[in-house]
Structures are given as C-alpha cells and as structure tokens.
Biopython code that builds the backbone (N, CA, C, O; Angstrom):
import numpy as np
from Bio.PDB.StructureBuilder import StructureBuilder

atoms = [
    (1, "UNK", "N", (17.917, 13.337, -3.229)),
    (1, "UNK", "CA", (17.276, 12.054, -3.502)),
    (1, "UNK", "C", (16.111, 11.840, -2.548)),
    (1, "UNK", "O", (16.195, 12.105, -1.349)),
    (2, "UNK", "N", (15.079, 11.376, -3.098)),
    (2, "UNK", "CA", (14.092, 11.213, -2.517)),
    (2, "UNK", "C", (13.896, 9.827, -1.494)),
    (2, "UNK", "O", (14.372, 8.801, -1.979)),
    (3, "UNK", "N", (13.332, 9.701, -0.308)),
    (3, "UNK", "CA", (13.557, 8.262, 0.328)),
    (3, "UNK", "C", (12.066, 7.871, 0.809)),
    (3, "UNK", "O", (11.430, 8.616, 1.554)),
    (4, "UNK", "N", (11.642, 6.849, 0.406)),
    (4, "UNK", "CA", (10.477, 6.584, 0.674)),
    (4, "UNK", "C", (10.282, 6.171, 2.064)),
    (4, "UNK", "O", (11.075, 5.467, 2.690)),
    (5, "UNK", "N", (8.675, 6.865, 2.719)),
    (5, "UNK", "CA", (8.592, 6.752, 3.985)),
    (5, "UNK", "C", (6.899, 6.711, 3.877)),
    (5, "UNK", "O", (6.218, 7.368, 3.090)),
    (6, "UNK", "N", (6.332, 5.574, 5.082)),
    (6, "UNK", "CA", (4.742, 5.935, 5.013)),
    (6, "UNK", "C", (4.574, 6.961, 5.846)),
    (6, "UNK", "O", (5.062, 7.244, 6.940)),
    (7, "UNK", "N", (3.603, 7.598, 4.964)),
    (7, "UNK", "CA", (3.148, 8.831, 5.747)),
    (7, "UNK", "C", (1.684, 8.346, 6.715)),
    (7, "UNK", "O", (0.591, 7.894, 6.374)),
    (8, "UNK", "N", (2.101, 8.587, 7.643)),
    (8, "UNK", "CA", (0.907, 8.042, 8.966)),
    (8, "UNK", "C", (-0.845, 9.243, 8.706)),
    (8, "UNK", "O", (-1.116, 10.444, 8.700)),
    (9, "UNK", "N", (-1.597, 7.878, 8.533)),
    (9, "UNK", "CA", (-2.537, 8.857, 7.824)),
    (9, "UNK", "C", (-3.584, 8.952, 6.832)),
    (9, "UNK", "O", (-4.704, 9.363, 6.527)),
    (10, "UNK", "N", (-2.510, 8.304, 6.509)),
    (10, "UNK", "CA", (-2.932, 8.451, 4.766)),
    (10, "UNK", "C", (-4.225, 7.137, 4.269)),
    (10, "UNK", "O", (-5.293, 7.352, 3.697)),
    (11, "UNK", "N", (-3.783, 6.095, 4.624)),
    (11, "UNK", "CA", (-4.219, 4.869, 3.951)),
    (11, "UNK", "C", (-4.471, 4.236, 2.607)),
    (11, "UNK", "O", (-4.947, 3.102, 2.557)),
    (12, "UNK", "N", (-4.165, 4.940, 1.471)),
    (12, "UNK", "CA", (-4.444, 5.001, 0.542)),
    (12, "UNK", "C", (-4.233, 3.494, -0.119)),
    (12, "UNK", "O", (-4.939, 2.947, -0.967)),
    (13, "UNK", "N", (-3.038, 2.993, 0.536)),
    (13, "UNK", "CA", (-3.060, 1.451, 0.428)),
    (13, "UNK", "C", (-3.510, 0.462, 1.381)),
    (13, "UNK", "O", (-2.961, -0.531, 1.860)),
    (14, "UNK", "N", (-4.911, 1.107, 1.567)),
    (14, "UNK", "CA", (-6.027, 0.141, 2.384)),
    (14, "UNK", "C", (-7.198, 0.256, 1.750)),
    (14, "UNK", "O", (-8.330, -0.018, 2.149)),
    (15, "UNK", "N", (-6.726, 0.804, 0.446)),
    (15, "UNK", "CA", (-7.749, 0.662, -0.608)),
    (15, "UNK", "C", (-7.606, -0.284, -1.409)),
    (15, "UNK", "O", (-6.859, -0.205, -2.384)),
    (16, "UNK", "N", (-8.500, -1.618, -1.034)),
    (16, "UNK", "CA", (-7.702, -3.233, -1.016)),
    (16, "UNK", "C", (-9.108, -3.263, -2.606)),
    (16, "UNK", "O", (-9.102, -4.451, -2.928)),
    (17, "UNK", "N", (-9.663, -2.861, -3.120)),
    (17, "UNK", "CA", (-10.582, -2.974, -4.398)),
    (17, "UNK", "C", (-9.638, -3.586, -5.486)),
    (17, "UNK", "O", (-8.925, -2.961, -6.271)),
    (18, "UNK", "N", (-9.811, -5.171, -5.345)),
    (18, "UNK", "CA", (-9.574, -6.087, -6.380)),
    (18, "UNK", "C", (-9.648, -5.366, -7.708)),
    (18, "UNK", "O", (-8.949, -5.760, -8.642)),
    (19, "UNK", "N", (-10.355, -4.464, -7.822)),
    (19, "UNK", "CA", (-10.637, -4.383, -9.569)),
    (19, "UNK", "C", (-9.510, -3.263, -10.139)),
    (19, "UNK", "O", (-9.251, -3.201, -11.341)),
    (20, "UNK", "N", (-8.720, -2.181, -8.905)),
    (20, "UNK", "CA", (-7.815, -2.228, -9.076)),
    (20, "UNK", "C", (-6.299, -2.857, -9.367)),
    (20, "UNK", "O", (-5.277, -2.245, -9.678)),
    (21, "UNK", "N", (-6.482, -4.182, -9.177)),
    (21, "UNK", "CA", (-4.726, -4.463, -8.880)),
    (21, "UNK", "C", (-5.418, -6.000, -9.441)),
    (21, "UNK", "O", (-5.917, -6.812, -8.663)),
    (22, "UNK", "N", (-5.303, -6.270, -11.472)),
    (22, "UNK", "CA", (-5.573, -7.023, -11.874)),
    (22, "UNK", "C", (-4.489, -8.169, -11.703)),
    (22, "UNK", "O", (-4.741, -9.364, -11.859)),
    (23, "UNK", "N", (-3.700, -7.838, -11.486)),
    (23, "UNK", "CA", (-2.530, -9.025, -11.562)),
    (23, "UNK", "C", (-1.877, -9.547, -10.093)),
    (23, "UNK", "O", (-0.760, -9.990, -9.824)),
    (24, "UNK", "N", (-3.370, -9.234, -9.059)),
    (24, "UNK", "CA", (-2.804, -9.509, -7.874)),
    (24, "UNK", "C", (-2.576, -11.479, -7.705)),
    (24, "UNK", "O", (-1.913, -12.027, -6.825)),
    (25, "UNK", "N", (-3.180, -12.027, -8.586)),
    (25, "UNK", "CA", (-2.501, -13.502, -8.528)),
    (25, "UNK", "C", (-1.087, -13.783, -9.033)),
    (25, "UNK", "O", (-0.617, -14.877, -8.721)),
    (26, "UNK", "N", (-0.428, -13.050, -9.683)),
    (26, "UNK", "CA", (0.900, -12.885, -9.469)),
    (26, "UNK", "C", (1.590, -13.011, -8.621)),
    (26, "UNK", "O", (2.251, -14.043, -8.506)),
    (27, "UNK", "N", (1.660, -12.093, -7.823)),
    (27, "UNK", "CA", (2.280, -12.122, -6.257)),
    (27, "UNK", "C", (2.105, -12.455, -5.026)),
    (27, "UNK", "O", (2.985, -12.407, -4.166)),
    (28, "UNK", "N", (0.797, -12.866, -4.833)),
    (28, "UNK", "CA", (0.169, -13.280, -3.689)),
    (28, "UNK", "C", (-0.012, -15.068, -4.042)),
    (28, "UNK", "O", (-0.384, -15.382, -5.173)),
    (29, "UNK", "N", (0.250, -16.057, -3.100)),
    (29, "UNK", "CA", (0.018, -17.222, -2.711)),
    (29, "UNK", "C", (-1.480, -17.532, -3.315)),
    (29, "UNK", "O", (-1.891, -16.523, -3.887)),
    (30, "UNK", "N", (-2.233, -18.397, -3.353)),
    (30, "UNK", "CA", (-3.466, -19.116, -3.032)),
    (30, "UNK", "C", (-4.003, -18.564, -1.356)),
    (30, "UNK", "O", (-5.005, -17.890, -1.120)),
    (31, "UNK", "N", (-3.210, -18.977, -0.566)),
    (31, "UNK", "CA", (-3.347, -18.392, 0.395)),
    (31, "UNK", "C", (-3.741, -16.689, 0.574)),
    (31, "UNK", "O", (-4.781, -16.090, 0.848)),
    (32, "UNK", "N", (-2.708, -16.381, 0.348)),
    (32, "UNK", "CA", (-2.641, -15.138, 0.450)),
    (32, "UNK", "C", (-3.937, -14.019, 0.398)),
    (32, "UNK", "O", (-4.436, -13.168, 1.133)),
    (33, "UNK", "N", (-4.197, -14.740, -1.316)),
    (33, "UNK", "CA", (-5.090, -14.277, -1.830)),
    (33, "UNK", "C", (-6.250, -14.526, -1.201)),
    (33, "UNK", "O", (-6.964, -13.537, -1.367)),
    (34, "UNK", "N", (-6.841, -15.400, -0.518)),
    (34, "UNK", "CA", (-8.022, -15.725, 0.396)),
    (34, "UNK", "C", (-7.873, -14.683, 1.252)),
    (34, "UNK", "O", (-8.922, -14.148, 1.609)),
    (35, "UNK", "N", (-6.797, -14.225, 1.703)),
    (35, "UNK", "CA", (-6.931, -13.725, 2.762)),
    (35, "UNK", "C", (-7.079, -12.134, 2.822)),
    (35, "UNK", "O", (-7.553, -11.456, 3.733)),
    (36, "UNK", "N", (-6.595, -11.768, 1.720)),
    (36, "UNK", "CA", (-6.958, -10.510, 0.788)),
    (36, "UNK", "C", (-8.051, -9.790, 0.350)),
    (36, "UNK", "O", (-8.188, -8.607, 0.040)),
    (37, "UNK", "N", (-8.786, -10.712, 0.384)),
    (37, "UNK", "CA", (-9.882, -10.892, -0.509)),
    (37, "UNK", "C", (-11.182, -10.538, 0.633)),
    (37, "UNK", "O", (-12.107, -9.726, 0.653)),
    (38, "UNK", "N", (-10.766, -11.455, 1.406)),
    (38, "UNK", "CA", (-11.030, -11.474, 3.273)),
    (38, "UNK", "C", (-11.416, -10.278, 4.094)),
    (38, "UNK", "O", (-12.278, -10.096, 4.954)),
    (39, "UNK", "N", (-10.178, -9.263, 3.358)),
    (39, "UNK", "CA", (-10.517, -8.232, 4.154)),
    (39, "UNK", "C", (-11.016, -7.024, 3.144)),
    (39, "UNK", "O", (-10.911, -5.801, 3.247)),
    (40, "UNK", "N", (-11.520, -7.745, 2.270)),
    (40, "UNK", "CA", (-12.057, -6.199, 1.359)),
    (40, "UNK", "C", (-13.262, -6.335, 1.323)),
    (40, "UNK", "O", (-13.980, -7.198, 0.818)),
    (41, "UNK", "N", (-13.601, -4.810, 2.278)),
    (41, "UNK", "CA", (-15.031, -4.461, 2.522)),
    (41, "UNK", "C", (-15.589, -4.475, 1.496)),
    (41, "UNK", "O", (-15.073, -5.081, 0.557)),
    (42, "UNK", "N", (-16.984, -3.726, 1.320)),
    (42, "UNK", "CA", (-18.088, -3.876, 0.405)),
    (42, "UNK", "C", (-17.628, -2.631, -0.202)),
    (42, "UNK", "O", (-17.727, -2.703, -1.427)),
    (43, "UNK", "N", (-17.171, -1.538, 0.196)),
    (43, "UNK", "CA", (-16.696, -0.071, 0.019)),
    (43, "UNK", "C", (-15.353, -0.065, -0.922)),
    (43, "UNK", "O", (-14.925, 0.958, -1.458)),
    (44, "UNK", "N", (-14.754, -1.355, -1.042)),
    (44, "UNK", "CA", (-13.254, -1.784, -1.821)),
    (44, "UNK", "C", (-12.713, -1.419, -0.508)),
    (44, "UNK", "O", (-12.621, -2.630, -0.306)),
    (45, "UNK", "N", (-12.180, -0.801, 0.787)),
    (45, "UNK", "CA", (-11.408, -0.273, 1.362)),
    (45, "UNK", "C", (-11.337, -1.994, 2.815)),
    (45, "UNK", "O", (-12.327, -2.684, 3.061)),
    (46, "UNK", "N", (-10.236, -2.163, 3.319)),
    (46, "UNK", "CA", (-9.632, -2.839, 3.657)),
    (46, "UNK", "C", (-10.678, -2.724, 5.725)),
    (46, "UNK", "O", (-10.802, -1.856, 6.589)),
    (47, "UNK", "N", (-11.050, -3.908, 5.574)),
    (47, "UNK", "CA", (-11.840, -3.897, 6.429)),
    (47, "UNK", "C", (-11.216, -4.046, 8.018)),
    (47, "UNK", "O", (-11.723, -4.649, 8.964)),
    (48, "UNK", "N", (-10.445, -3.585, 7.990)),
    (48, "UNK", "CA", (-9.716, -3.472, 9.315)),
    (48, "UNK", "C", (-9.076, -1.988, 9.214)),
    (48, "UNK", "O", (-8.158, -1.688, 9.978)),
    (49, "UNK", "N", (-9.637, -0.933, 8.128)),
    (49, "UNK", "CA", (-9.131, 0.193, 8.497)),
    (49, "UNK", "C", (-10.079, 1.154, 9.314)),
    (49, "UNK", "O", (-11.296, 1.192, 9.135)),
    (50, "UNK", "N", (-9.490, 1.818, 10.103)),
    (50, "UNK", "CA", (-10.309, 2.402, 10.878)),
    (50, "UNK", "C", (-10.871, 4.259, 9.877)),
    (50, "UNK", "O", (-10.151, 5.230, 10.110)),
    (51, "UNK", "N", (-11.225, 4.313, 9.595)),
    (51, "UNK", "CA", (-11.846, 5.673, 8.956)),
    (51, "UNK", "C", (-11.690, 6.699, 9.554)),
    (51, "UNK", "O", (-11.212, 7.605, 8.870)),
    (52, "UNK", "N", (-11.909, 6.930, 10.592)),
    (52, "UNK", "CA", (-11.901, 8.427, 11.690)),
    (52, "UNK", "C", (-10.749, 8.045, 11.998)),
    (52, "UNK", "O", (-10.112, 9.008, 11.573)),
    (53, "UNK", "N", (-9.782, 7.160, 12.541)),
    (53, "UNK", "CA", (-8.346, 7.671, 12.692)),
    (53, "UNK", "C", (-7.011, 8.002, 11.930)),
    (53, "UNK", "O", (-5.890, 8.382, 12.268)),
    (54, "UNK", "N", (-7.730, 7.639, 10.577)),
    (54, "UNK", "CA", (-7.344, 6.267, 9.203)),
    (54, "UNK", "C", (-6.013, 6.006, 9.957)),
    (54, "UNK", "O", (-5.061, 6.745, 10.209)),
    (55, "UNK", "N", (-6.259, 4.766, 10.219)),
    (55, "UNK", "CA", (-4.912, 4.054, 10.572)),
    (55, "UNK", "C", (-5.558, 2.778, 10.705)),
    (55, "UNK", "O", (-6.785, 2.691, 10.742)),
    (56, "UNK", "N", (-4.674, 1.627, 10.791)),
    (56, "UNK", "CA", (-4.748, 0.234, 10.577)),
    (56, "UNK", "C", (-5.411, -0.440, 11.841)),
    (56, "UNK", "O", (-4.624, -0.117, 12.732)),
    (57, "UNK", "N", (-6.254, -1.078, 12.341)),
    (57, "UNK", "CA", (-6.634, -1.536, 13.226)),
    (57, "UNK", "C", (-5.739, -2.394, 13.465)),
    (57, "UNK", "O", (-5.534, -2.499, 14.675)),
    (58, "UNK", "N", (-4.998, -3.180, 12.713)),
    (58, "UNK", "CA", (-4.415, -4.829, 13.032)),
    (58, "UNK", "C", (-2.418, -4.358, 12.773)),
    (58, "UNK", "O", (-1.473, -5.142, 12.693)),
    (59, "UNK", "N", (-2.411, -2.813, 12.706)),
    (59, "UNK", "CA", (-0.897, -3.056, 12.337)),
    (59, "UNK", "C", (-0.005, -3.753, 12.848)),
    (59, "UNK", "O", (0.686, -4.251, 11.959)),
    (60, "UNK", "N", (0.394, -4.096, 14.083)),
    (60, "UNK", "CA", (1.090, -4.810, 14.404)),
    (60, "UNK", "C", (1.253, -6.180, 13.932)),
    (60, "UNK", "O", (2.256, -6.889, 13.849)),
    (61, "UNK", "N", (-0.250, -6.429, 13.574)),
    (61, "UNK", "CA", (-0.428, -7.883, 13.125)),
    (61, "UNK", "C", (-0.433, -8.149, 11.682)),
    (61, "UNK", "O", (-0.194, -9.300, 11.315)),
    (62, "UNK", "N", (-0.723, -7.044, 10.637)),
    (62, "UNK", "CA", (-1.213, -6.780, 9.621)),
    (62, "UNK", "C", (0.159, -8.079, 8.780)),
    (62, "UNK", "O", (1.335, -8.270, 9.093)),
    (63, "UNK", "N", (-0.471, -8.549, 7.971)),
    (63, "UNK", "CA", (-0.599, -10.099, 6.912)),
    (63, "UNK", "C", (1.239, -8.803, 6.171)),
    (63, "UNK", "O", (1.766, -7.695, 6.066)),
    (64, "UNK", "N", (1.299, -10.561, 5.884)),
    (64, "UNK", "CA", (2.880, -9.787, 4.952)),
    (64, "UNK", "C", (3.012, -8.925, 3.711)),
    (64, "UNK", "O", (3.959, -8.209, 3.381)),
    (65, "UNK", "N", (1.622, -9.192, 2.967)),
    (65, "UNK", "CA", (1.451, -8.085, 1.899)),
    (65, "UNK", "C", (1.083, -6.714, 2.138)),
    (65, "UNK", "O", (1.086, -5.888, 1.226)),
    (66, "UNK", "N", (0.756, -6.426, 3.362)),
    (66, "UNK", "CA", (0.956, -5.358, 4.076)),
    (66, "UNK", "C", (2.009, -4.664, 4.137)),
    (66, "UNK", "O", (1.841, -3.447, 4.204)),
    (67, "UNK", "N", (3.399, -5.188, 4.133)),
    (67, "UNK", "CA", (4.457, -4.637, 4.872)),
    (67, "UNK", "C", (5.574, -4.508, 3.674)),
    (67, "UNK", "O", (6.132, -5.269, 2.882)),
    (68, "UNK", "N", (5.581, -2.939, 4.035)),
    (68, "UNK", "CA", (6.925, -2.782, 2.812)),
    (68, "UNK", "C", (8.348, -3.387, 3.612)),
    (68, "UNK", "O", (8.605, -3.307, 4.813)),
    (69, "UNK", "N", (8.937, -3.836, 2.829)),
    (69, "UNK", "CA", (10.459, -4.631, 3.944)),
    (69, "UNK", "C", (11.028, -5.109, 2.610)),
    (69, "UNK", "O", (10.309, -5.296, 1.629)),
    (70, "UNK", "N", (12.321, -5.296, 2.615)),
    (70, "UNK", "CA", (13.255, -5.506, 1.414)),
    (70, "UNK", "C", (12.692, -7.074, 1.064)),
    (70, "UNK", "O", (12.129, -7.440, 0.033)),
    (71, "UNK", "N", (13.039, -7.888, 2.288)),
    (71, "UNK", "CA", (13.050, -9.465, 1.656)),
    (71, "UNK", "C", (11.191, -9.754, 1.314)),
    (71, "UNK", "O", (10.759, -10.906, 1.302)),
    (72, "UNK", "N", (10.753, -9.179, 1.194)),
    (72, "UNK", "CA", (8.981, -9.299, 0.986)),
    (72, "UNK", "C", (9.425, -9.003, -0.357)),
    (72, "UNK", "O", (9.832, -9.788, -1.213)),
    (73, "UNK", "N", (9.262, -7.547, -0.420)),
    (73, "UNK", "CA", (9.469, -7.145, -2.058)),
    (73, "UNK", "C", (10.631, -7.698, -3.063)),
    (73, "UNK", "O", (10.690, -7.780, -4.290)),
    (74, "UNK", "N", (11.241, -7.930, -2.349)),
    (74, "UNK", "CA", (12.052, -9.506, -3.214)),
    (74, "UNK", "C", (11.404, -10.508, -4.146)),
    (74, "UNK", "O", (11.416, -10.635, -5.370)),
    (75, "UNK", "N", (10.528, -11.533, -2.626)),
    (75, "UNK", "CA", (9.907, -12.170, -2.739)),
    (75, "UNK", "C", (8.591, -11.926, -3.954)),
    (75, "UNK", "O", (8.420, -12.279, -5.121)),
    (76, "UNK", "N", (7.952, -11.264, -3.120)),
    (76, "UNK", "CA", (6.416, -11.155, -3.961)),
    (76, "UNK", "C", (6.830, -10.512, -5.388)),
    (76, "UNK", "O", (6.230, -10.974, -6.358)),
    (77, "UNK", "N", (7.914, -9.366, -5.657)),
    (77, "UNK", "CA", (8.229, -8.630, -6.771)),
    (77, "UNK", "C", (9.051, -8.859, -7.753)),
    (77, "UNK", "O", (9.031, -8.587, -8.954)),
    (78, "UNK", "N", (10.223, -9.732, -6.645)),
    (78, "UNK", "CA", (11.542, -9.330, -7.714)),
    (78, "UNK", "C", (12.244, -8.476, -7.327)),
    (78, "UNK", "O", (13.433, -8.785, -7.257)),
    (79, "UNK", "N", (11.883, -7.152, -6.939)),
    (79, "UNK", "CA", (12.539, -6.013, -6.621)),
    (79, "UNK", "C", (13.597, -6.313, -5.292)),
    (79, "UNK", "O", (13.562, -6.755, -4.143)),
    (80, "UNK", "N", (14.513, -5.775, -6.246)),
    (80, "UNK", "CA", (15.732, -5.690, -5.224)),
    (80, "UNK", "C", (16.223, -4.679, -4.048)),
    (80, "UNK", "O", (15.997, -3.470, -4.081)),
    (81, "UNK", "N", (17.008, -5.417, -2.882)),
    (81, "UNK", "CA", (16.785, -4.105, -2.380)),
    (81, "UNK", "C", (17.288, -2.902, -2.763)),
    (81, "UNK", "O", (16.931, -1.930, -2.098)),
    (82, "UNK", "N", (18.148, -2.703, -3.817)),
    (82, "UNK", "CA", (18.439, -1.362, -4.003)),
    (82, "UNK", "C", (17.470, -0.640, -4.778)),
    (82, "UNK", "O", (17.381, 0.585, -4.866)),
    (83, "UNK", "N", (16.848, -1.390, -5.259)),
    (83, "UNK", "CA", (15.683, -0.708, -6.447)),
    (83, "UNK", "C", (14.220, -0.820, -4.992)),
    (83, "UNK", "O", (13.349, -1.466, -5.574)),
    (84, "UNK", "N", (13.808, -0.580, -3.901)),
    (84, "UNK", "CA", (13.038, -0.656, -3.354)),
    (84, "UNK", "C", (12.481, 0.708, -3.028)),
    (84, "UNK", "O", (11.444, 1.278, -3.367)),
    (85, "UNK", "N", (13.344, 0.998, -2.379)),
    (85, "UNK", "CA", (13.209, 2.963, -2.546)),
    (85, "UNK", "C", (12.953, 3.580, -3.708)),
    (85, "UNK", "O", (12.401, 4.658, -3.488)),
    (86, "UNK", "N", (13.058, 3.441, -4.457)),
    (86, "UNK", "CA", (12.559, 4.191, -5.928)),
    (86, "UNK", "C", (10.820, 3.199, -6.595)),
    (86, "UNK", "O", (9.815, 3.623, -7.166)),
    (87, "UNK", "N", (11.238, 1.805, -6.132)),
    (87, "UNK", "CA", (9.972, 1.351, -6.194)),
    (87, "UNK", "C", (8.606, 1.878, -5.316)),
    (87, "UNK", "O", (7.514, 2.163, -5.806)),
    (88, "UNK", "N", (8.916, 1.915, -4.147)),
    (88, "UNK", "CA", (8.043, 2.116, -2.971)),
    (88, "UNK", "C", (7.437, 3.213, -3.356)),
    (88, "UNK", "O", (6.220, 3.317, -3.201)),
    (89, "UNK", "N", (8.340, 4.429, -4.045)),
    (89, "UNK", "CA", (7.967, 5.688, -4.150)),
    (89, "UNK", "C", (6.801, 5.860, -5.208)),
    (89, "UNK", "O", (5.802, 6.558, -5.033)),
    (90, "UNK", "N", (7.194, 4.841, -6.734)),
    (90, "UNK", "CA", (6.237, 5.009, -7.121)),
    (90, "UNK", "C", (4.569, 4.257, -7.378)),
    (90, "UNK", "O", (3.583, 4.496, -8.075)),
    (91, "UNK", "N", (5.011, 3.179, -6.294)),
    (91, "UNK", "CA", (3.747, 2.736, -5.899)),
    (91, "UNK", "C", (2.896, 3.517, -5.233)),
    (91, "UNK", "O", (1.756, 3.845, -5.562)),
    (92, "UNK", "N", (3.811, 3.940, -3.801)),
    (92, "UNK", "CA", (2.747, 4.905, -3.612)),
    (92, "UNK", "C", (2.009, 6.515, -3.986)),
    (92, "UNK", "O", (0.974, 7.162, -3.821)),
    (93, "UNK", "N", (3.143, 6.576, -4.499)),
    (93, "UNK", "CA", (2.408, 7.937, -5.575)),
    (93, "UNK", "C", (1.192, 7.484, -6.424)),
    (93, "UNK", "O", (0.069, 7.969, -6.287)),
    (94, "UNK", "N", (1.461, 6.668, -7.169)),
    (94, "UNK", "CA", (0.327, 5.741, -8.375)),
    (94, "UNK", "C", (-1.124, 5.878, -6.905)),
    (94, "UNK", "O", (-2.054, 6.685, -6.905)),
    (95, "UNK", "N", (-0.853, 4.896, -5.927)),
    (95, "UNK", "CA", (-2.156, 4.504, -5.074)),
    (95, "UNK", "C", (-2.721, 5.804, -4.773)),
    (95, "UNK", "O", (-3.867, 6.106, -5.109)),
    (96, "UNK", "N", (-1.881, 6.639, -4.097)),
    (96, "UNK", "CA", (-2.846, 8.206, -3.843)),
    (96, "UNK", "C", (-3.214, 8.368, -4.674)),
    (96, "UNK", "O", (-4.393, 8.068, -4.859)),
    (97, "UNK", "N", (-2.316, 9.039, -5.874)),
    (97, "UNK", "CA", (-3.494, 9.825, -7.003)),
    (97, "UNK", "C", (-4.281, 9.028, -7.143)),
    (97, "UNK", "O", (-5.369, 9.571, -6.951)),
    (98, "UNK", "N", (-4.488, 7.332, -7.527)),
    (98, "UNK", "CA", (-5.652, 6.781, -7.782)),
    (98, "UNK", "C", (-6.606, 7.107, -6.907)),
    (98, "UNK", "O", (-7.724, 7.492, -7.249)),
    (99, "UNK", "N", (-6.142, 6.946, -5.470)),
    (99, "UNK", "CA", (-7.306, 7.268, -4.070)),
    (99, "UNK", "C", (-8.019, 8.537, -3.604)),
    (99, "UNK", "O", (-9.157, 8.826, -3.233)),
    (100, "UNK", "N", (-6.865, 9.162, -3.783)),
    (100, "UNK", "CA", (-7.537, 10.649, -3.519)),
    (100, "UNK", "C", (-6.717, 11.705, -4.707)),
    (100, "UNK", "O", (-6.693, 12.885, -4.356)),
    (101, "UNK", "N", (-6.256, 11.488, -5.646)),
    (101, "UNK", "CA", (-6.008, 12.603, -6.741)),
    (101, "UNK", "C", (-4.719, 13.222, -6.711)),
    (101, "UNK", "O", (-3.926, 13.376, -5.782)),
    (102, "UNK", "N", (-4.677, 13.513, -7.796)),
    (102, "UNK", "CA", (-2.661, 14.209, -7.739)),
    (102, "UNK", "C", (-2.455, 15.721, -7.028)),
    (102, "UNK", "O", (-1.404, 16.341, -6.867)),
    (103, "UNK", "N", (-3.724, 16.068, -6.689)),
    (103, "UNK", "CA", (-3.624, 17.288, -6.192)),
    (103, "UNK", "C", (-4.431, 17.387, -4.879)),
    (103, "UNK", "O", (-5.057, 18.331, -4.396)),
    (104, "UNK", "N", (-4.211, 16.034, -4.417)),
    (104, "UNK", "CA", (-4.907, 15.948, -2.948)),
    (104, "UNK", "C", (-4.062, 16.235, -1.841)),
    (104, "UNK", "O", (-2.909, 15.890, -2.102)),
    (105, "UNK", "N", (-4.203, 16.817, -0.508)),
    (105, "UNK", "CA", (-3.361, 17.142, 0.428)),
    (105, "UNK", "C", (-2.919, 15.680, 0.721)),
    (105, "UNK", "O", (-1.925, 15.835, 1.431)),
    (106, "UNK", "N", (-3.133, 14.234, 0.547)),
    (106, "UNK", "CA", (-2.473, 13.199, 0.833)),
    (106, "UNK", "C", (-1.096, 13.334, 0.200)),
    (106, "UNK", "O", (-0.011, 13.323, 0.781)),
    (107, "UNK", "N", (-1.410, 13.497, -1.455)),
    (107, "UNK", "CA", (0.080, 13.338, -2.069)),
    (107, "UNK", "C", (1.127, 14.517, -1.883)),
    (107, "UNK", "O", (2.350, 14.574, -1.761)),
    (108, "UNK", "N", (0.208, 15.324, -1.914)),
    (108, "UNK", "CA", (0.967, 16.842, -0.715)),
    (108, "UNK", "C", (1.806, 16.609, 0.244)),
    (108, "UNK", "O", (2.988, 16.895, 0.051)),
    (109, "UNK", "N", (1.411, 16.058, 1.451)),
    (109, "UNK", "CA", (2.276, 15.306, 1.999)),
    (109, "UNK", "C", (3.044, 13.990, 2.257)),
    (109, "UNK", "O", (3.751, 13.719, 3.228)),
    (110, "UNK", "N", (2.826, 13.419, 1.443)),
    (110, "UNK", "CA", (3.736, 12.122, 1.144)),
    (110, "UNK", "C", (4.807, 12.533, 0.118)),
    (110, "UNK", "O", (5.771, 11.770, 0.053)),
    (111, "UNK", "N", (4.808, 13.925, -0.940)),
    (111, "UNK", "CA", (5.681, 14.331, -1.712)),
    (111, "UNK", "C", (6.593, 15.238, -0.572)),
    (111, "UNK", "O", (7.781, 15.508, -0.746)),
    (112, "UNK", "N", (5.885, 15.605, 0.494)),
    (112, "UNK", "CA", (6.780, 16.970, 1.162)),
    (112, "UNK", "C", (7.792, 15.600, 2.434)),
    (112, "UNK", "O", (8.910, 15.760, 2.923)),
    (113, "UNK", "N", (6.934, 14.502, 2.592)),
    (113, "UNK", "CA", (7.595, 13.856, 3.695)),
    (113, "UNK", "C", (9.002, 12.780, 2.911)),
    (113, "UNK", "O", (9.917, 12.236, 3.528)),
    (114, "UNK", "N", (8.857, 12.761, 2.060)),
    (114, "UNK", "CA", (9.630, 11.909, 1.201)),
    (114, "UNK", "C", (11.077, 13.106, 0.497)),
    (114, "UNK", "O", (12.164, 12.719, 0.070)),
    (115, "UNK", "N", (10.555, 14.655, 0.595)),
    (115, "UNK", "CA", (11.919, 15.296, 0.012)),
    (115, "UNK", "C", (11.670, 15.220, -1.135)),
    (115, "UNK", "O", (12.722, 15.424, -1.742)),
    (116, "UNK", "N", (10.373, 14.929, -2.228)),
    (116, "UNK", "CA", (10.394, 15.052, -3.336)),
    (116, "UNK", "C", (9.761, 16.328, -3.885)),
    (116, "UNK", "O", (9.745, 16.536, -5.098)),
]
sb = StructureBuilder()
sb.init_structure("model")
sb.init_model(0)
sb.init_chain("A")
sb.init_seg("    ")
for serial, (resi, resn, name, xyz) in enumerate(atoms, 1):
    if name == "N":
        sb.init_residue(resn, " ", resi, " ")
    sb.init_atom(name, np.array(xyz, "f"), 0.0, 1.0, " ", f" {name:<3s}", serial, name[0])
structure = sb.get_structure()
C-alpha cells in the first residue's frame, strides 16, 4: 500500500495559477481566498516560493490551505481521515503531471518515495 508523503523539493503545489483550480471558491473562505490570490505571482507560482531551493519561504508559517492534516481536509473537503491517504496521493500525482509531466523526475520520485 502506498502512503502519501511530501517529497521535499518538489513544489509542484506552489503552483498557486487560479486558472488551474476552478472551483477554488468551494473550499476556501472569502478570506481565504484573498489571501490566495495574494500570493500568486505573475508566473501563476506561489510568491513565497523560493526557486533555487524550491522550498517554501514561509513554511512554518504557511496559511492552512497549505497544510495537508486530517482535520483541514475534513474541513475544506469532506475527506475523511481514512480516505486522506489515498486522497493526498492523488492530488498530488494530478499537480506534478500537470507541473512538470508524468514522466518528469518529480513524479519519479514522489512515486518511488510513496512505495508506489
């Protein structure tokens, strides 16, 4: 069984481009969404990511739609926690190939770090 894990690295979900993710007023607040919106560069990519390290400038601090965690994806999804691990997995599979392709060394290793 496969167990979902972020692979450090990657960023592929700091590819914050609204025109991807039409139904982000769904899950996100009024709030939220300002704040979302906030951090998406001119590039679509999430303006607190750092490029040369790709890693998060603000992780520690990084906003709650940031953070995979059971009672979030509850919240914002529905998804339960037993269905979170099988969710997580194929969100982030979907975001790489969208970001960098199904045959990119990202999903390479997010398939080899996950046991899938």
């Amino acid at each position: 069984m496969a167990n979902w894990q972020c692979v450090k690295q990657c960023g592929a979900c700091c590819n914050l481009d609204p025109a991807d993710r039409p139904d982000i007023e769904d899950y996100l607040s009024p709030a939220e969404l300002e704040q979302y919106l906030s951090m998406v560069g001119e590039d679509g990519w999430c303006i607190n990511f750092d490029h040369t390290s790709r890693e998060c400038r603000i992780y520690s601090h990084r906003p709650r739609f940031c953070r995979v965690d059971p009672e979030i994806f509850q919240d914002m999804y529905g998804i339960e926690s037993e269905e979170l691990n099988d969710f997580a997995i194929d969100c982030c599979r979907q975001q790489i190939e969208g970001v960098y392709g199904d045959r990119s060394l990202e999903i390479l290793r997010f398939d080899k770090a996950i046991g899938f």
